[in-house]
VEXDREN-2710 file (C-alpha; in Angstrom, 1 decimal):
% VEXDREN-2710
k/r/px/py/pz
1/UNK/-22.5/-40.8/-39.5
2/UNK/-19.0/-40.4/-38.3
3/UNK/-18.0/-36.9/-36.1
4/UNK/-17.0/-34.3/-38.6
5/UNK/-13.4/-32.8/-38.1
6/UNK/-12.7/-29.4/-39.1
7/UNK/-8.9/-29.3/-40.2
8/UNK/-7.0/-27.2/-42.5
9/UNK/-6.2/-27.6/-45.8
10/UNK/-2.5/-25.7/-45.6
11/UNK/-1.9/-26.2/-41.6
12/UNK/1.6/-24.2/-41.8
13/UNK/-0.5/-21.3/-43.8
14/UNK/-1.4/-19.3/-40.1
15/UNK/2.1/-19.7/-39.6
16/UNK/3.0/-16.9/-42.6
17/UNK/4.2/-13.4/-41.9
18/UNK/2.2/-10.2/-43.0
19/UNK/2.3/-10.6/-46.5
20/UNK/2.5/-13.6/-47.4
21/UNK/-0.6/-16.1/-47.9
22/UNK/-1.4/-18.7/-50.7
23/UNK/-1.7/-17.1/-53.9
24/UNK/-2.6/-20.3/-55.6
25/UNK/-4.6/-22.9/-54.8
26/UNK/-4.4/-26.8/-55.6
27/UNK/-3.1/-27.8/-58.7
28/UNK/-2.5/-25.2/-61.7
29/UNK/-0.8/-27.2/-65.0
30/UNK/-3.2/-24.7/-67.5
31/UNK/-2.9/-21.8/-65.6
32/UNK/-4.7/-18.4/-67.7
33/UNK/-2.7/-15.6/-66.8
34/UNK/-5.9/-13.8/-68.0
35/UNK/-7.7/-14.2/-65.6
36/UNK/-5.0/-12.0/-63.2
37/UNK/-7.0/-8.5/-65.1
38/UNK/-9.7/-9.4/-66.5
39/UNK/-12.3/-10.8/-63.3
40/UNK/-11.9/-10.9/-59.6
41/UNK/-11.9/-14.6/-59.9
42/UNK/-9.4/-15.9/-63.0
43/UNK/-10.7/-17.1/-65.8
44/UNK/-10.2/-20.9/-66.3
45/UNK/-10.3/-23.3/-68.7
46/UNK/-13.6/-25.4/-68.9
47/UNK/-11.9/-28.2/-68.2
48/UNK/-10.1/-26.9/-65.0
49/UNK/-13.0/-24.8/-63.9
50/UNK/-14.8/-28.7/-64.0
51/UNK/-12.1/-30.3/-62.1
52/UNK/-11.0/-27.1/-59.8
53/UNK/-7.5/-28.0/-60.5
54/UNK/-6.8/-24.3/-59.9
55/UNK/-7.7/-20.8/-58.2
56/UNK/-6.2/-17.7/-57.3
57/UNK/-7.3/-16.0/-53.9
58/UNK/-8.2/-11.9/-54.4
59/UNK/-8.3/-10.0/-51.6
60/UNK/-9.5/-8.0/-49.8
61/UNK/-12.7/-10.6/-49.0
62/UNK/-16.2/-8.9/-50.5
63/UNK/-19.2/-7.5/-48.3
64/UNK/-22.7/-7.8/-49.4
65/UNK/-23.3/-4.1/-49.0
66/UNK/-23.3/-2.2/-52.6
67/UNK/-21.9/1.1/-51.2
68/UNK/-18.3/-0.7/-50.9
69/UNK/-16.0/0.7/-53.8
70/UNK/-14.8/-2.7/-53.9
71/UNK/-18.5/-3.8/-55.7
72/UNK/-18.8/-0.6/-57.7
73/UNK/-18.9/-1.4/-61.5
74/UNK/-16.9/-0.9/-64.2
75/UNK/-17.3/1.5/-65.2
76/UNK/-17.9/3.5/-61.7
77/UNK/-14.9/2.6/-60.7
78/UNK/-12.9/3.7/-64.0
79/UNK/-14.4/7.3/-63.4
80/UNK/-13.2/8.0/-60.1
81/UNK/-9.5/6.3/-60.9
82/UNK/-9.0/8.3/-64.3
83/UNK/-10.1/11.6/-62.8
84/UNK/-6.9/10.8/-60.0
85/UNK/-5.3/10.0/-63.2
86/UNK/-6.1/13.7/-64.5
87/UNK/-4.7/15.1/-61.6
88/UNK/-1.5/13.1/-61.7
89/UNK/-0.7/14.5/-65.0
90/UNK/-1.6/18.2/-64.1
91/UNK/0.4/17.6/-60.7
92/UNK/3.5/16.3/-62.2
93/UNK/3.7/18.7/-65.6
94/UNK/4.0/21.5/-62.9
95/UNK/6.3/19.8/-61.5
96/UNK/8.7/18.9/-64.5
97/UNK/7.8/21.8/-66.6
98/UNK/9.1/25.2/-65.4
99/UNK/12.7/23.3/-66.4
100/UNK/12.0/24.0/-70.1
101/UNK/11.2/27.6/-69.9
102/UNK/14.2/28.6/-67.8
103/UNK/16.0/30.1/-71.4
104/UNK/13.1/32.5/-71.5
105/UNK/12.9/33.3/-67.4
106/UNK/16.1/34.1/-66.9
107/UNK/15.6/37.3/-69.1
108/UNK/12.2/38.2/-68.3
109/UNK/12.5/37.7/-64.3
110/UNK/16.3/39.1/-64.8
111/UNK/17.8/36.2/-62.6
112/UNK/20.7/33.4/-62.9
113/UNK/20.4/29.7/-64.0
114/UNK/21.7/28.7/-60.1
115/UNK/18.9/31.2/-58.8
116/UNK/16.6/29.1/-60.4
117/UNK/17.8/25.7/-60.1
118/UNK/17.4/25.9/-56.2
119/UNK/13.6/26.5/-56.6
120/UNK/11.8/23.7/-55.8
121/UNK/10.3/23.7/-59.5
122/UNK/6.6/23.5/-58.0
123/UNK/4.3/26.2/-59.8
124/UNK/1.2/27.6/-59.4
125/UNK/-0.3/28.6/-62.4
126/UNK/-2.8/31.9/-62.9
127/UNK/-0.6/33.3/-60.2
128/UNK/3.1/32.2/-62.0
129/UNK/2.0/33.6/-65.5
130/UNK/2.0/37.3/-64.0
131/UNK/5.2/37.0/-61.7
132/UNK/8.1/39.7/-62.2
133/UNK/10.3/38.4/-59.5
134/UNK/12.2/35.1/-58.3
135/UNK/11.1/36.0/-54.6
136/UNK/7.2/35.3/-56.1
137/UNK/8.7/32.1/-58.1
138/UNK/9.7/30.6/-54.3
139/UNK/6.6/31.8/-53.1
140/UNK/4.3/30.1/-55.7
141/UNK/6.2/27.0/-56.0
142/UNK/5.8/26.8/-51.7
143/UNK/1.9/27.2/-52.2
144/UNK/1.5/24.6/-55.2
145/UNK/4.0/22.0/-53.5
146/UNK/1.2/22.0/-50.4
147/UNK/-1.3/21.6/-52.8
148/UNK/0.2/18.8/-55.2
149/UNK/2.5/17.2/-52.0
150/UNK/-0.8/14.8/-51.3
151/UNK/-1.0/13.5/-54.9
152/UNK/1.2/10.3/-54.2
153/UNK/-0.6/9.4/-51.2
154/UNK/-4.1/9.4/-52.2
155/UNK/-3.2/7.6/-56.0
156/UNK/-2.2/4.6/-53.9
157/UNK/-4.9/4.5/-51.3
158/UNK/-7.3/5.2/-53.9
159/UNK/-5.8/1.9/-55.7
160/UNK/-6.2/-0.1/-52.7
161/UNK/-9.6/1.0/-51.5
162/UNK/-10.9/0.2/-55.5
163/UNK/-9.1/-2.8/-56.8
164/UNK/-8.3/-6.4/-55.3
165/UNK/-4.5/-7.3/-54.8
166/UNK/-4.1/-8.9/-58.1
167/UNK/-5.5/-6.0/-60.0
168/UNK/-3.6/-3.3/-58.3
169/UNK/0.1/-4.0/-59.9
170/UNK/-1.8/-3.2/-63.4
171/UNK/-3.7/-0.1/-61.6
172/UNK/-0.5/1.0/-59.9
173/UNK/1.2/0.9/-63.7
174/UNK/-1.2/3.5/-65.0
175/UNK/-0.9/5.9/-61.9
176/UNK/2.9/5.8/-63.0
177/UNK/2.5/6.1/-66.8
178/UNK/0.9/9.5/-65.8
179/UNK/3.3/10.4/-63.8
180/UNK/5.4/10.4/-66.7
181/UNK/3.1/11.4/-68.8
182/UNK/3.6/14.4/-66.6
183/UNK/7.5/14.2/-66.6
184/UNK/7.7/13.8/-70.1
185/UNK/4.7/14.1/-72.1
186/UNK/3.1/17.6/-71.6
187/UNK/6.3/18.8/-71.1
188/UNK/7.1/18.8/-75.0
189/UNK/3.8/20.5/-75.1
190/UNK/5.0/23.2/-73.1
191/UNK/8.1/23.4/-74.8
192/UNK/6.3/23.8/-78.0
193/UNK/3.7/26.6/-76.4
194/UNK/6.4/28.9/-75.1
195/UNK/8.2/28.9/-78.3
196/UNK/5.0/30.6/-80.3
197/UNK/3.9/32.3/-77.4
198/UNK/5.4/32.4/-74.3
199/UNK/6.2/30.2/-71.1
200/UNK/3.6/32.6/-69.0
201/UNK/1.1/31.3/-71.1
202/UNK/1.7/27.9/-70.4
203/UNK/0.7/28.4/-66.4
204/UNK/-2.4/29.8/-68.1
205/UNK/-3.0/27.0/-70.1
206/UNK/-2.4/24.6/-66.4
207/UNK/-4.6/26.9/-64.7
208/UNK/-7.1/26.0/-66.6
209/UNK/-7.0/22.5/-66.8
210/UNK/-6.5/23.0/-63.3
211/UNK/-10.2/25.1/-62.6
212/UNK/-11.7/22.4/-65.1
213/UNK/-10.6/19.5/-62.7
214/UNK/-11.3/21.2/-59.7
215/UNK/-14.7/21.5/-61.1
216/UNK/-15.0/17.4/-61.8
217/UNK/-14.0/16.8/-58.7
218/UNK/-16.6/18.7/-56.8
219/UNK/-19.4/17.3/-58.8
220/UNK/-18.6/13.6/-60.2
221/UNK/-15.5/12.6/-58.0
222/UNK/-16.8/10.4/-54.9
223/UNK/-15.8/9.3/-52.0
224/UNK/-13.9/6.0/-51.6
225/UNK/-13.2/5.5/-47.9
226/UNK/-16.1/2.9/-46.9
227/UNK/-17.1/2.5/-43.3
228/UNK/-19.2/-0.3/-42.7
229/UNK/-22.4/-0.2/-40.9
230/UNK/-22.6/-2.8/-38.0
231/UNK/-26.1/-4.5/-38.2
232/UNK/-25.4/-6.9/-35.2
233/UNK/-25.6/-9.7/-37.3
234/UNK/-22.2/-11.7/-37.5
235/UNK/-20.6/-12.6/-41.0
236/UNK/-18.1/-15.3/-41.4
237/UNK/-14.8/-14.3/-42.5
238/UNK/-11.8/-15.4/-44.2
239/UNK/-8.3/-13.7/-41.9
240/UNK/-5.7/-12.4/-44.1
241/UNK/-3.9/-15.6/-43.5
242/UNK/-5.9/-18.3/-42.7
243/UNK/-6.4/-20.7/-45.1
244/UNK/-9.7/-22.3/-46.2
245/UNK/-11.2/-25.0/-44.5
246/UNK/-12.1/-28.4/-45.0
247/UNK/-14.7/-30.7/-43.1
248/UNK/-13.4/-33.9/-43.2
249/UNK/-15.7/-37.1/-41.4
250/UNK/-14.6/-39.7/-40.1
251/UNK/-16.2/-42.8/-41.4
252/UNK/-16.1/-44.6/-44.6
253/UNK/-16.7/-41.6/-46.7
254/UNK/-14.4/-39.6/-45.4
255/UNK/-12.0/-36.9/-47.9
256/UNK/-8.7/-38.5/-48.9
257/UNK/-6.4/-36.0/-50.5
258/UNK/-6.8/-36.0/-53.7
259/UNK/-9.7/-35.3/-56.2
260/UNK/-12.6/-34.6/-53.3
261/UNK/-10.3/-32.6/-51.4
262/UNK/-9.4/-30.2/-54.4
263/UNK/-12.8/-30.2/-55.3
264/UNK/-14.0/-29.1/-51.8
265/UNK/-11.2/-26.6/-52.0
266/UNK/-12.5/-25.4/-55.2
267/UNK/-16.2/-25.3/-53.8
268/UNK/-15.2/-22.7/-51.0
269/UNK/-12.8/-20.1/-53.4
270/UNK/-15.9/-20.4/-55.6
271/UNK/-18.1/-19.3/-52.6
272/UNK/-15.5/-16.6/-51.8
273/UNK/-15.4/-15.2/-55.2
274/UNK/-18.9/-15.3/-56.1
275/UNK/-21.2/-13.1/-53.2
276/UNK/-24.6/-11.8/-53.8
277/UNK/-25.4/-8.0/-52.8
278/UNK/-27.8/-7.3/-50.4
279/UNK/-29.9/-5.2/-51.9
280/UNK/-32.2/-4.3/-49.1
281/UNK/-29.2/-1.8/-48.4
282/UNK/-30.0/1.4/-49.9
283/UNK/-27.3/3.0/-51.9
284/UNK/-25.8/6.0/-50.7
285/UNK/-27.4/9.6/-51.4
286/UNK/-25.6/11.7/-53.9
287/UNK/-25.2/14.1/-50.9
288/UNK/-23.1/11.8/-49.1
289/UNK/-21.1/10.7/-52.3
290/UNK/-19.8/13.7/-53.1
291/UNK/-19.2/14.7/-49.6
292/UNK/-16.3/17.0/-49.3
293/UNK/-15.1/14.9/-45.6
294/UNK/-16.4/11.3/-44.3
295/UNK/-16.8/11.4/-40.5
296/UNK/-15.2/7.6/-39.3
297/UNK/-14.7/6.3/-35.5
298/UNK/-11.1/5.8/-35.9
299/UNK/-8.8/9.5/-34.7
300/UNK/-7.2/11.3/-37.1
301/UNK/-4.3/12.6/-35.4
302/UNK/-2.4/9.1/-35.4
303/UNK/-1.8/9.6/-39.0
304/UNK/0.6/12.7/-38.3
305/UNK/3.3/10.7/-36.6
306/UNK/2.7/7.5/-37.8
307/UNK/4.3/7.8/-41.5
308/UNK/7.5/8.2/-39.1
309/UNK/7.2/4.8/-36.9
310/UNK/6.4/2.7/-40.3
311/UNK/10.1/3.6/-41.6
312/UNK/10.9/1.0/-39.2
313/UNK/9.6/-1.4/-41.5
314/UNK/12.4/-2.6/-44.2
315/UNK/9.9/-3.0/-47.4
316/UNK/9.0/0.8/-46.4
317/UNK/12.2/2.2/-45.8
318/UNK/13.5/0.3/-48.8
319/UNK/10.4/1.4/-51.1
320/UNK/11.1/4.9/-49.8
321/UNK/14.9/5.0/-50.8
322/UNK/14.5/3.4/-54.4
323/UNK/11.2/6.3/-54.8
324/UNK/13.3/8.6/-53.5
325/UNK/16.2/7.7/-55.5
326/UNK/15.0/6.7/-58.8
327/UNK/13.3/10.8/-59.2
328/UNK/16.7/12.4/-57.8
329/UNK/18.6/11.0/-60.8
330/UNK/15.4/12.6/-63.0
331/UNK/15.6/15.9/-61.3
332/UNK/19.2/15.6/-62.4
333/UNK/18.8/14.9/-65.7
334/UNK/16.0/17.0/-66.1
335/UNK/17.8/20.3/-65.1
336/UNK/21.0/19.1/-66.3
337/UNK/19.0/19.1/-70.0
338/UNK/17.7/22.6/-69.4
339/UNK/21.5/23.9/-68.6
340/UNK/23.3/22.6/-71.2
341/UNK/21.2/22.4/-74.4
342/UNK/20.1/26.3/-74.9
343/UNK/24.4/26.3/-74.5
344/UNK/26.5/25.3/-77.7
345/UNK/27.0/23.2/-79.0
346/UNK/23.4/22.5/-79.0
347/UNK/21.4/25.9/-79.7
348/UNK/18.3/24.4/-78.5
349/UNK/15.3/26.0/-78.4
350/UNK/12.2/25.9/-75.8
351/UNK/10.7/23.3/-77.8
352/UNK/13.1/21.6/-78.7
353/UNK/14.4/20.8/-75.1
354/UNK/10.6/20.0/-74.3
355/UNK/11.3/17.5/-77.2
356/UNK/14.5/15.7/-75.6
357/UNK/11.8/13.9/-73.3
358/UNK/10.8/11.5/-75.7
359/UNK/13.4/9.0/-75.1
360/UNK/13.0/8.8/-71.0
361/UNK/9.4/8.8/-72.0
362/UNK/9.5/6.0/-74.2
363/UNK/12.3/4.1/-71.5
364/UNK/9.3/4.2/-68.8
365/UNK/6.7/3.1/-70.3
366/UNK/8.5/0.2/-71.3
367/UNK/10.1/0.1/-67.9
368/UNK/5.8/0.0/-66.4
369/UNK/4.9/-2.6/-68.2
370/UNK/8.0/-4.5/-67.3
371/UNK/7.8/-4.2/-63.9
372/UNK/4.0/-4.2/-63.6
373/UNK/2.4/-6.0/-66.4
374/UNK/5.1/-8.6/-66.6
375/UNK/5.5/-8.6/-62.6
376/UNK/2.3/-9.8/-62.2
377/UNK/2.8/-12.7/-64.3
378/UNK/6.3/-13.6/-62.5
379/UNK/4.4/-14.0/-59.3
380/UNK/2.2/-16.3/-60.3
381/UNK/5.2/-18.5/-61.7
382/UNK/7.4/-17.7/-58.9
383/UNK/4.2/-18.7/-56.4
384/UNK/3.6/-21.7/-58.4
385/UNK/7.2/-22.7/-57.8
386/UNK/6.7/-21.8/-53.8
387/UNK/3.6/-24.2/-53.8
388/UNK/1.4/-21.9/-53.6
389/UNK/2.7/-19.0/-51.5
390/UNK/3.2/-15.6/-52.7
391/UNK/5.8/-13.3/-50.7
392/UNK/5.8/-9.9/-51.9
393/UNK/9.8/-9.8/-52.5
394/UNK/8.9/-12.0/-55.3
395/UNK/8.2/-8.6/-57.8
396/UNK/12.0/-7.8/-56.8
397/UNK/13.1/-11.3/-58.4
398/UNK/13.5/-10.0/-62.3
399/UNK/14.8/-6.3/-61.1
400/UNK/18.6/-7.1/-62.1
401/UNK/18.4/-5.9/-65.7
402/UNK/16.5/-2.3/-65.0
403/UNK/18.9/-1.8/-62.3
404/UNK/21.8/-2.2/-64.4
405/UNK/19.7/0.1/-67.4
406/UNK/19.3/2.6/-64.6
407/UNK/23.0/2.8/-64.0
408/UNK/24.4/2.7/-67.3
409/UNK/21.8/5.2/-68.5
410/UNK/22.7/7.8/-66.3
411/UNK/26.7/7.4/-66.8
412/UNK/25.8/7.2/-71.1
413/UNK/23.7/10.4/-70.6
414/UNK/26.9/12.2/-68.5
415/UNK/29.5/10.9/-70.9
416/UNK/27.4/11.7/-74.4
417/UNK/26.2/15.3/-73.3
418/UNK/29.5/16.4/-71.8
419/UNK/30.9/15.8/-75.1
420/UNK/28.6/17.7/-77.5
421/UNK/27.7/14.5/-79.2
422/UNK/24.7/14.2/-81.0
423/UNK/21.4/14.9/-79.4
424/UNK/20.0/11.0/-80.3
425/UNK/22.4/10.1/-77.8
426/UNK/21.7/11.5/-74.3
427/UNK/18.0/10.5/-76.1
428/UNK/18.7/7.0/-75.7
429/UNK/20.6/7.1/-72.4
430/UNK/17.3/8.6/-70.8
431/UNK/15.1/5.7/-72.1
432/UNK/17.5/3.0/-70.8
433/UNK/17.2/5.2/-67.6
434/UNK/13.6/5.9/-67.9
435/UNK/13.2/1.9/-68.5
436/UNK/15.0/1.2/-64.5
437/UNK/13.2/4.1/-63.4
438/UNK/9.4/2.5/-64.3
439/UNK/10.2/-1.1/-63.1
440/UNK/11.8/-0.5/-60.1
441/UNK/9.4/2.1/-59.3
442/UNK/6.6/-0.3/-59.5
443/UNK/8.0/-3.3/-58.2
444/UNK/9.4/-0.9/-54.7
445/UNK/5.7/0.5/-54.8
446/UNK/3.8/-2.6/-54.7
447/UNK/6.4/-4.7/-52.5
448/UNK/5.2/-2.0/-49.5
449/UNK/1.1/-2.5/-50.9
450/UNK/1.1/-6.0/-50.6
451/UNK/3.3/-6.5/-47.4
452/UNK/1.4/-3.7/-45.4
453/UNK/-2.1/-3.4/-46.7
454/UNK/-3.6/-2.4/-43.7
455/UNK/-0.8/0.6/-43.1
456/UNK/-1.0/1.6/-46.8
457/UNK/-1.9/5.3/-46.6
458/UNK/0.7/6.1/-44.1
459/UNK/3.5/4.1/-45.7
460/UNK/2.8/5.9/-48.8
461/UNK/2.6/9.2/-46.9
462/UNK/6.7/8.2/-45.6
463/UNK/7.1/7.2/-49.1
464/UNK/6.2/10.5/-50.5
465/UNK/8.0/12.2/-47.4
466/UNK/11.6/10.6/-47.8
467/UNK/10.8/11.4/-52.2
468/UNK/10.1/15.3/-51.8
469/UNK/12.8/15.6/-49.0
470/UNK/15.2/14.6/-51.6
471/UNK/13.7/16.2/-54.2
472/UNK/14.2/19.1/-52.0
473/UNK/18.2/19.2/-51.5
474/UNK/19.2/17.9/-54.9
475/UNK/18.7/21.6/-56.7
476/UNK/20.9/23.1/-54.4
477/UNK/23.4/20.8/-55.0
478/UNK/23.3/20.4/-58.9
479/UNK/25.0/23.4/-59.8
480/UNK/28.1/23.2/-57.4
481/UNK/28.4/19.8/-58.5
482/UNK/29.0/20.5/-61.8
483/UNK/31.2/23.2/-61.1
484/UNK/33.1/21.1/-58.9
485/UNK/33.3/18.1/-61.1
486/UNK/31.9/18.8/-64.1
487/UNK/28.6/17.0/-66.1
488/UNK/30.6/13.8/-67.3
489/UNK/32.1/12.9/-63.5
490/UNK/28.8/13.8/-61.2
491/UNK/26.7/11.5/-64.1
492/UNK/29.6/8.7/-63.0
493/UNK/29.0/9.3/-59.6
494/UNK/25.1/9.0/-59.9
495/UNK/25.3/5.6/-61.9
496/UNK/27.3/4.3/-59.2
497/UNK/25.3/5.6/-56.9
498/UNK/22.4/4.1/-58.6
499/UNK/23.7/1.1/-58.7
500/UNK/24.7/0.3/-55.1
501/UNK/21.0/2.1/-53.8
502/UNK/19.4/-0.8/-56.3
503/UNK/21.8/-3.2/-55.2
504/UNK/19.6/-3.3/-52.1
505/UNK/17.7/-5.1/-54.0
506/UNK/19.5/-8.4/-53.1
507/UNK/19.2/-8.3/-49.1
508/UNK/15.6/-7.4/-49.5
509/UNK/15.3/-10.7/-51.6
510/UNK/17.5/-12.8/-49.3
511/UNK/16.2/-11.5/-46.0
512/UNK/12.9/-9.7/-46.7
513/UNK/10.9/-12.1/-45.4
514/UNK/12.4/-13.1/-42.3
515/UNK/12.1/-9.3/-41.0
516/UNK/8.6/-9.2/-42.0
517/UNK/8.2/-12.4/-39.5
518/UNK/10.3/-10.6/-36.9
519/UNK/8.7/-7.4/-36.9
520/UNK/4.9/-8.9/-37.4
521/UNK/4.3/-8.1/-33.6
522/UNK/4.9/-4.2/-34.1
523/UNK/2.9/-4.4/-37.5
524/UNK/-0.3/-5.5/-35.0
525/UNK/0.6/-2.8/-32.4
526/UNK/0.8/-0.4/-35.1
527/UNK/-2.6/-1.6/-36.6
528/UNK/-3.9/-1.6/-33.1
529/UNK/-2.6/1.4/-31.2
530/UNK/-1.5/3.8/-33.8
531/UNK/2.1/2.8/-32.8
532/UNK/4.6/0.1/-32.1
533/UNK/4.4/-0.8/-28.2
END
């Protein structure tokens, strides 16, 4: 027998920044775009399942131990994500509701539309159905934005400690439909409520959906952070970006590079994507489950500074602006709804101003499937096209037409309200907004998710940093604005503004990659040491 050779079936493959790596593998002419939701390993067709003409790598690479979330079932898995869900949609009605009852607060609390526009719109609730005061507004809005400020953070990790990298565009799609579910959704609810009773009975109604979840979570929500036990026993493993290998022997019957070399190929992504459980591992006590903190070797105090030395990253820094952006322009819309339509022309009432979300609604759940749904097929035809490789700028590739809905949107909605015209029409500018708003969302969310997995929770945590310090300063600004300019002017000056913040999209496209291969070095120090050296 000849000496056997170990080479590499992609040799350029180690050669890829962070983020990168070969999506598919070998030949794909019948490609089931399927297969990207339904399994861990896409389904095939017979005939190319035979053949291994074609497979898509998931990552992160299996254990054998049980207790990972990433081998929980189902059905496990779908409790834990939908009671983050929950809590989404209670976190971001508070946060987009108090808008609608401002008609009703200004004459019970006795206070001015600009008094309550520079709130930060972040309620309690037991606490905000009894106040008498605008001091106690700022006071319980302070306490609840501590408590909900988290909520962004801990969606995403959650994704990524749960699902594999080709599930988690889909997964990351939900967590936004709640979110506007939240914006838009319960809103009209609430609108609906304080007309027939009052807006102090809506915080009632939130504080108990908020008692009932806080109850779930104590007793069925568990933990998802896994630390793996080290039995001394080493198990071969696959690095982020090192392609599979192939023994090749010299001799007569030695792999060519066609049919046996696929097949081999196919032989070892089966092997990854098909692991047995060890189940002399026990499965974790419901004590430790549930418990309220998971002890793990790593410090905690790296995490307080570090959400600062990831900005340094372009796909963070970018993901951070478009977040941060993107729900500026809603805050602005949203408060700009709640100023003008109790006013005439309009006459509107409570629920009737909870109703004017339908249209942004509507716009951003097309805009999530757009940018998620139908993002995850581009990649694999943009990857295809690539031979192979997948580099997470690629979900940026069909952003051009949201960007521009985004823009427009927000100068129709000016230009339509300012002139009294008919509600339907400020309606319809929110849902061409709400459509950029959903699929660049998703697109900027997952671009940082797939280029830093290992960094996820803080870059998420300077995500949701950059996001509420905007949302912060754009309250005090919207009233002087308007004075200043008036509604139909500052709505030009946001879709402008839009449209040059989105138009980042194009050096992120063009030079995205080549920074990720120039700052790979502080992406391992960071990894390493907490911080870049």
């Amino acid at each position: 027998m000849g000496k056997l050779q170990v080479v590499s079936s992609l040799e350029d493959e180690t050669d890829q920044p962070p983020g990168t790596f070969k999506l598919i593998r070998g030949e794909a002419p019948s490609l089931s775009w399927v297969g990207v939701f339904i399994d861990s390993h896409p389904v095939l067709d017979d005939e190319a399942d035979e053949h291994g003409q074609h497979s898509v790598v998931r990552d992160p690479i299996l254990s054998s131990d049980p207790n990972e979330p990433l081998n929980w079932s189902t059905m496990r898995k779908s409790v834990n994500f939908t009671i983050v869900l929950a809590m989404t949609i209670v976190i971001f009605t508070a946060i987009s509701v108090q808008a609608i009852f401002w008609q009703q607060m200004t004459i019970d609390l006795e206070v001015t539309y600009t008094q309550l526009n520079k709130s930060l719109m972040l309620t309690t609730s037991f606490w905000t159905s009894r106040i008498n005061s605008l001091t106690e507004l700022y006071v319980t809005n302070l306490l609840q934005g501590l408590a909900g400020a988290t909520n962004e953070s801990i969606a995403e990790i959650t994704i990524g400690d749960l699902f594999f990298v080709h599930h988690r565009g889909s997964m990351n799609g939900l967590y936004l439909t709640c979110v506007m579910i939240g914006s838009f959704l319960t809103p009209m609810a609430a609108g609906a409520q304080a007309t027939q009773h009052s807006w102090r009975s809506c915080y009632q109604t939130m504080g108990i959906f908020n008692g009932i979840l806080f109850v779930i979570f104590l007793f069925i929500y568990e933990e998802t952070k896994y630390v793996p036990v080290l039995t001394g026993q080493a198990r071969a493993t696959v690095e982020e970006d090192e392609p599979p290998i192939l023994i090749k022997e010299d001799g007569p019957d030695k792999l060519d590079s066609g049919s046996s070399a696929n097949c081999s190929l196919y032989v070892i992504e089966r092997a990854r994507s098909h692991h047995v459980l060890d189940l002399t591992i026990p499965q974790n006590p419901w004590r430790k489950r549930l418990a309220l903190a998971t002890p793990t070797p790593e410090p905690i105090w790296p995490h307080f500074y570090r959400p600062f030395c990831v900005l340094i990253f372009p796909a963070v820094s970018f993901a951070a602006f478009q977040y941060a952006a993107g729900l500026a322009w809603l805050t602005v819309t949203s408060n700009v709804l709640s100023l003008t339509l109790p006013e005439p022309p309009y006459l509107f009432s409570p629920a009737q101003v909870g109703y004017t979300s339908a249209g942004p609604l509507i716009g951003n759940i097309v805009g999530t499937l757009y940018g998620g749904f139908l993002g995850d097929l581009s990649i694999l035809y943009y990857a295809k096209r690539n031979r192979g490789y997948y580099d997470p700028e690629m979900r940026l590739y069909i952003l051009h037409l949201p960007a521009i809905f985004m823009a427009g949107g927000l100068i129709m909605f000016g230009a339509t309200i300012s002139r009294g015209m008919h509600w339907i029409w400020p309606n319809i500018a929110g849902a061409f907004f709400g459509l950029g708003l959903g699929s660049i969302s998703d697109a900027a969310l997952m671009l940082v998710m797939d280029s830093y997995r290992e960094i996820t929770g803080d870059a998420f945590t300077a995500v949701a940093f950059m996001r509420n310090a905007v949302g912060i300063a754009v309250p005090f600004v919207i009233s002087p604005w308007i004075q200043c300019s008036g509604i139909q002017n500052m709505f030009i000056a946001c879709g402008m503004l839009s449209l040059a913040i989105t138009g980042t999209i194009i050096p992120m496209v063009l030079w995205g990659k080549s920074a990720r291969r120039a700052l790979a070095g502080r992406y391992r120090d960071i990894m390493e040491h907490g911080h870049a050296m």
